[in-house]
N, C-alpha and C positions, 0 to 999 in steps of 0.2 A: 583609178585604182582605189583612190577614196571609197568610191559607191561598190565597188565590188568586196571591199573590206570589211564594210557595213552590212551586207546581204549574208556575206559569210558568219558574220557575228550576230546576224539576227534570229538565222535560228538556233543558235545555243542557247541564245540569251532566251527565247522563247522555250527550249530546253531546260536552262534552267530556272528559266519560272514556273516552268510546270512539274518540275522535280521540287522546287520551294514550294508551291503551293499540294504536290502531293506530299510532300515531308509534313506540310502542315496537316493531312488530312488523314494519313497514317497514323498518327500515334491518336488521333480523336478516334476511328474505327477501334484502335487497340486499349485505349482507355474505356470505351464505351460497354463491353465485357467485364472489364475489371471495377467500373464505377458501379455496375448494376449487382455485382458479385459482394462489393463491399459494403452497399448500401443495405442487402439484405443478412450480412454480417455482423453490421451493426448492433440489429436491433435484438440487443441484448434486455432484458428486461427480467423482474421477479414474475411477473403475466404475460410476459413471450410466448408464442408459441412454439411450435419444433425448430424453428430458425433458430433460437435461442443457442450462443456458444459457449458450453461449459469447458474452463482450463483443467486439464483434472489436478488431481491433490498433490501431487508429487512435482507436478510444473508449477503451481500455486507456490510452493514452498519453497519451494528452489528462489524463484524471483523472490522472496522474503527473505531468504538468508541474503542473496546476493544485494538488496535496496540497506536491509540491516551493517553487513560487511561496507559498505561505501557510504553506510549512515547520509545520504545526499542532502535532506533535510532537518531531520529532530537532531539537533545540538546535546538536548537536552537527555535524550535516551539513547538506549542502545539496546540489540538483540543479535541473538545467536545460537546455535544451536550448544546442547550441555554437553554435546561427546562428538568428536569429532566422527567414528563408527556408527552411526545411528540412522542405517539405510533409511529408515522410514519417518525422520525426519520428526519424529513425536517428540522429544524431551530439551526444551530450550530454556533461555536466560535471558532474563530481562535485565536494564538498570536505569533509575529514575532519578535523577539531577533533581531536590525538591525545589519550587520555586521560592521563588525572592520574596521575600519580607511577610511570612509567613512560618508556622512552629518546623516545619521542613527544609527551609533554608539551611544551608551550607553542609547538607546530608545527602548522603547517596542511599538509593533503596535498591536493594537487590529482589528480584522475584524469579521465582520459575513459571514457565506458561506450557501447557500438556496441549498440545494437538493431536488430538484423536481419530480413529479411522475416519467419523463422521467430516470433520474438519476439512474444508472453511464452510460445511453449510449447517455446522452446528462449532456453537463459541470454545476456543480453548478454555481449558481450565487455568486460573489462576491464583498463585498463591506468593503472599510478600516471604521472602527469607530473612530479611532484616525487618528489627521490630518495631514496628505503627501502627498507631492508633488512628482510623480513620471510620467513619459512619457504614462504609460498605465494605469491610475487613473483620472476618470475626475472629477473634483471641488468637486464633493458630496460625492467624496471619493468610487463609485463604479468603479469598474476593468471593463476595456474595452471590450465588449466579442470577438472584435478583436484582441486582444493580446495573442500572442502566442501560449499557451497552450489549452487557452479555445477555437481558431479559429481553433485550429487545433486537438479536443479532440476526445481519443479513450477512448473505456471501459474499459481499464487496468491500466488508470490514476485513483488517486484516491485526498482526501482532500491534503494528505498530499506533494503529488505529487505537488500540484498549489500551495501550502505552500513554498516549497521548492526553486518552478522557481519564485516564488515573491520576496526571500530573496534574490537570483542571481541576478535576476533586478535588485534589490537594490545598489548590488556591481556592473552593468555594468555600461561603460562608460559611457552613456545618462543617466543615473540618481548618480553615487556614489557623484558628487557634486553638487547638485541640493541644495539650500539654503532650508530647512524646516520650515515651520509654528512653530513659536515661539522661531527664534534662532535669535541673533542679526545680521545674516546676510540680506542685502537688498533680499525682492523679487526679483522675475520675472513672469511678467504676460505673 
């Protein structure tokens, strides 16, 4: 009874090794379309050619309000759209925690940032609403669009991106001691 027990269990067990080893070889067939699919998805690039995947503007922005909204990483800033009705998503708000031990310490900076039709493959507009002095801000408080990031803007920069190199400005040498609008330190004009 033994060996008849055995006989009867060997071919399931053969059954199911070859159900395990087709379980194994299924999802490779099935991954093998989607690896070749992904691969050629990938290659996103500014010199891509037609494989190249553009997100368009309005999914672009969206992921920006919502990474803004749960703020995941910059402590230091924040962004948001200026009107909650603003189908097209052009009219936002920035805000800049200044850093530590520099003339912008323990000040918050408010800006507004214009994203336009062209927008993300041409730079928002920016401009500070709170008053600073800084190398690449002229008097009325709009950002240079010679200044760095935006002279030199790709489509993979985003709000929070030109958030972030305004905050580093802040702490570089050409500005961290720059005397500020409303401190008792003398101007310079």
């Amino acid at each position: 009874m033994g060996c008849a027990k055995s006989r009867q269990e060997a071919p399931q067990e053969q059954h199911s090794a070859g159900a395990q080893q087709n379980a194994h070889q299924a999802p490779a067939q099935v991954l093998a379309p989607a690896t070749s699919q992904s691969t050629s998805a990938q290659k996103i690039g500014p010199k891509e050619g037609p494989e190249r995947v553009v997100v368009p503007r309005s999914f672009r922005l969206l992921n920006e309000l919502e990474r803004g909204e749960k703020s995941e990483r910059a402590s230091n800033l924040s962004w948001g759209l200026a009107r909650d009705d603003d189908m097209f998503l052009t009219e936002w708000n920035g805000t800049i925690f200044g850093p530590i031990d520099t003339a912008f310490d323990n000040r918050i900076y408010s800006l507004q940032l214009t994203c336009g039709p062209q927008y993300p493959d041409a730079p928002p507009e920016v401009k500070f609403t709170s008053p600073i002095r800084m190398t690449c801000v002229e008097a009325d408080g709009q950002v240079k669009p010679t200044w760095g990031i935006l002279s030199a803007w790709r489509r993979e920069y985003t709000m929070e991106t030109v958030l972030e190199q305004l905050r580093r400005e802040m702490a570089s040498s050409a500005n961290r001691r720059l005397p500020q609008p409303g401190t008792d330190q003398p101007s310079r004009s």
